[in-house]
N, C-alpha and C positions, 0 to 999 in steps of 0.2 A: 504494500500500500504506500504510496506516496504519502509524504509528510513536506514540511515548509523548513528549509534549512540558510540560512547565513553561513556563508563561505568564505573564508579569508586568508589568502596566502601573501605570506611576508618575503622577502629577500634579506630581509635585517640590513644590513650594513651596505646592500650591491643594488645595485639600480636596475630592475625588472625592464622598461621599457625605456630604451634612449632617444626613439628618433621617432615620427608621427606613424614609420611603418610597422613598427615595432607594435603602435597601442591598436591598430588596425590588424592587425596578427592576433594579439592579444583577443580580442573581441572574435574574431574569425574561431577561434580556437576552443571560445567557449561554445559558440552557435554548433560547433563540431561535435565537441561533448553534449549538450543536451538532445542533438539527431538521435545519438548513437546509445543514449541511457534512457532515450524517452521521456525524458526530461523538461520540466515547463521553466523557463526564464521568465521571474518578473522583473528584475533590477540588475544593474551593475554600475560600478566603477571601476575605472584601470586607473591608480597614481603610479607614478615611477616608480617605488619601492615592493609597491601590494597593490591586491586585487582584492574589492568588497565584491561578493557573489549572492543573489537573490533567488533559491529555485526552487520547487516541487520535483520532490523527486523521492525515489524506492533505494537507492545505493548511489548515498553523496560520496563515497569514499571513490567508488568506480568515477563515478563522473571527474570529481576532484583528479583521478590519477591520469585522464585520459586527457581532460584542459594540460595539464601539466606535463605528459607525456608528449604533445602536439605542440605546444609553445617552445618547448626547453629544447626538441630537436633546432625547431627552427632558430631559437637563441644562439644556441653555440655553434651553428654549423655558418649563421652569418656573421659575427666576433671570434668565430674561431676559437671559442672558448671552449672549456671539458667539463664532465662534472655536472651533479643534479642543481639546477635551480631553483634557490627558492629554500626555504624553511627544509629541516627534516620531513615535519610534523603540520600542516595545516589546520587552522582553529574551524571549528564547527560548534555551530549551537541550534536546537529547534528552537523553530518560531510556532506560539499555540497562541493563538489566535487575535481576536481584529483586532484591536489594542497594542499588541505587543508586536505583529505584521507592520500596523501603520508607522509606529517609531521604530522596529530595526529598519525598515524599505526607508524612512523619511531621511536616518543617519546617513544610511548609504550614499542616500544621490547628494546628498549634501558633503558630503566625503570631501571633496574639492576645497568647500570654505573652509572646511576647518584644518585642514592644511594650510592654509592661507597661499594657494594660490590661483584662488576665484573670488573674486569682490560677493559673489552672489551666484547661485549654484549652476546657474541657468548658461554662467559664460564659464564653464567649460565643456570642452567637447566629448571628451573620452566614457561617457555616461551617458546612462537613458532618459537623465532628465529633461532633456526637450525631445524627446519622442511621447511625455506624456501629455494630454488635452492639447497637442502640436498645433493644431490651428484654432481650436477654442482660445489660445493663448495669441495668437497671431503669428505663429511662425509657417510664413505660407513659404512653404519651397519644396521646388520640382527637380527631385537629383538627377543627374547624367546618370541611368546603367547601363552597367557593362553588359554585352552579349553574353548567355551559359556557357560558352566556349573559352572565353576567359578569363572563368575564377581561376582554375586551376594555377594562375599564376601568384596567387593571393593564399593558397589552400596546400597545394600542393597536389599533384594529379590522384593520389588514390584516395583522396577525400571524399565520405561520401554525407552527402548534405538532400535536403527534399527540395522538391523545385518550387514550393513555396517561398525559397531563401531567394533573394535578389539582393546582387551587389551595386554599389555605384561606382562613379568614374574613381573615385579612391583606394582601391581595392578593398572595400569591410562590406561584412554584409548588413545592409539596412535594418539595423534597428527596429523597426515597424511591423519586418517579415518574419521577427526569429524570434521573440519576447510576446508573451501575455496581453499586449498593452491594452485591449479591455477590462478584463480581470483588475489590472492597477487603477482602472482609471473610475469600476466600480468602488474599489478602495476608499478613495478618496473623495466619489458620489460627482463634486463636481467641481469645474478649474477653478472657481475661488478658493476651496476649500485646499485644493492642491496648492496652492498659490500660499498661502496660510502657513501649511508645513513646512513650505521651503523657507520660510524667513520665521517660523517660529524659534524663540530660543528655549534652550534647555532650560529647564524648571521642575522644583519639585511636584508643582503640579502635572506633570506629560509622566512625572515615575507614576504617583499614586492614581492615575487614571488608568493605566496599564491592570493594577489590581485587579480592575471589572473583570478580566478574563478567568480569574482564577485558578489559576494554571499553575499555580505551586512555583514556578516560577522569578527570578528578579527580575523586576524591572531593565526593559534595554536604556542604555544612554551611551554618551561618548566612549565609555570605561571601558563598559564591555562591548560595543563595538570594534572599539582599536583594539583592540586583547590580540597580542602578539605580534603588535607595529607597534614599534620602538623609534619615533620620532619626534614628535611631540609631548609633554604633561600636559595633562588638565587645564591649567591656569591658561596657558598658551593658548590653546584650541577654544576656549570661550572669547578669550578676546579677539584670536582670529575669526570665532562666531556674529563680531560682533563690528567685522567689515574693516578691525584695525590691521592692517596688513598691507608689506610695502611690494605692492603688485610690479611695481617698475622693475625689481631684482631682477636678475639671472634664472629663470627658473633652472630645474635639473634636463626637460627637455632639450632647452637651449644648447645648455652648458658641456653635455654629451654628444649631444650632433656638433660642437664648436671640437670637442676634443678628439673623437674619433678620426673627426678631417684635420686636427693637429696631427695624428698618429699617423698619415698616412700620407700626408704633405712632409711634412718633416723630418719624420723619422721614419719614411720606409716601410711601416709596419701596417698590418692590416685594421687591426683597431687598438684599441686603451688595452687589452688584454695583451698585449703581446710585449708592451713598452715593461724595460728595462727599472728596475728599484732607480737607478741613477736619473733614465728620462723622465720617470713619473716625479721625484722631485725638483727637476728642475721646473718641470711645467707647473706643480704646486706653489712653488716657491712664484712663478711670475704670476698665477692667478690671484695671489693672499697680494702679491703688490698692487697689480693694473686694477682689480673688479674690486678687492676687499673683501671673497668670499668668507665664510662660514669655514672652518677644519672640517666639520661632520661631510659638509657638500661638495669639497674637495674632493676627501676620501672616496668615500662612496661613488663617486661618477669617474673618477680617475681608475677605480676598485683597488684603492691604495692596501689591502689586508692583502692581499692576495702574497 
């Protein structure tokens, strides 16, 4: 029997998606896994480190190994990297019922702001949040798709996917085709109300409303959302909740497609994986002078542990 599960897999310290093809893989890779598990998508988010996941489903474990199995080929055979990515261990929690559904799905798409780096949830892309109430909201647009002849270039040829999936000129499969997006949008009843979530802030009143369901259950909030991303505290992520956030930075997307073509202009190399302890700190050392970045965002997008 199918049950309602939040899915979360971390990178911890190494950056899951570098470059916009990357978060389009990512996405491609899950529409692959719920084909192939039978699997309902209501939600997602891809950040650079982790993936918040939203699904109905009979064996999250299977679906989880085959997202991961399907991405991780394609990670390291385009970085040339070895090695499983990604967490040993990926977090999982049942969601029981409407209460406790609407605030983990509402954390998720919100995923971005409290990251801080989306003023407000709706302007980031790598999410389903503007696939929901899409033109109740005003977002009128008619994607370029591609011919079925060439996913394969996005998928990989033995991919097998339903022909209900439609890709656009981007190579991802349209959001619209491969998710629930009724089902979410009963959720929510209707786009004010949708509208509401997304800029609702965390409060004790959104825990103890949760109670209604009775579900034996804690309450979902940012805590136990992020459970097992390690980048942010609490204090942080509400005042990023709260639009204070210096949107201008570097983000990690940038920062990795800037260093990758460092790697391969410069030094020869195919990507950041291949650069030498010596190269990696030299290019460390002129990031922390020219940008002013952050130690943690150096690391991690250089994948200085390594």
């Amino acid at each position: 029997m199918k049950k309602t599960y939040h899915l979360c897999l971390s990178a911890g310290d190494e950056v899951m998606f570098r470059d916009h093809e990357d978060y389009n893989r990512g996405f491609n890779s899950f529409a692959l896994a719920l084909h192939k598990t039978d699997s309902t998508g209501l939600g997602e988010s891809f950040m650079a480190t982790h993936t918040h996941q939203m699904i109905q489903t009979a064996v999250p474990d299977e679906f989880m190994y085959l997202f991961r199995q399907s991405y991780g080929h394609y990670f390291n055979h385009k970085y040339q990297r070895k090695g499983k990515l990604g967490e040993k261990e990926h977090f999982s929690m049942e969601v029981v019922g409407y209460h406790h559904l609407l605030a983990a799905l509402s954390y998720i798409l919100r995923n971005a702001l409290h990251h801080g780096v989306a003023p407000i949830p709706y302007a980031y892309p790598h999410c389903s949040v503007n696939s929901i109430f899409r033109k109740e909201l005003g977002k009128f647009h008619n994607e370029e798709l591609l011919p079925p002849g060439a996913y394969y270039k996005h998928v990989g040829r033995r991919a097998e996917y339903p022909d209900s999936y439609k890709m656009n000129a981007s190579g991802v499969f349209v959001r619209e085709t491969v998710l629930d997006i009724p089902q979410v949008e009963n959720l929510y009843v209707t786009p004010r109300a949708f509208n509401f979530y997304m800029s609702r802030k965390s409060s004790e009143e959104w825990e103890k409303e949760q109670a209604k369901d009775e579900n034996g259950l804690p309450p979902v909030n940012i805590i136990s959302i992020e459970q097992g991303v390690d980048m942010h505290g609490l204090e942080k992520m509400l005042i990023f909740e709260n639009g204070k956030a210096d949107y201008r930075k570097i983000s990690d997307i940038d920062l990795c497609t800037m260093l990758d073509e460092w790697a391969r202009t410069r030094y020869g190399r195919h990507s950041v994986y291949q650069l030498t302890r010596k190269e990696q700190i030299e290019i460390a050392e002129e990031l922390y002078r020219t940008f002013r970045l952050s130690e943690s965002q150096i690391r991690r997008c250089l994948v200085f542990h390594k």
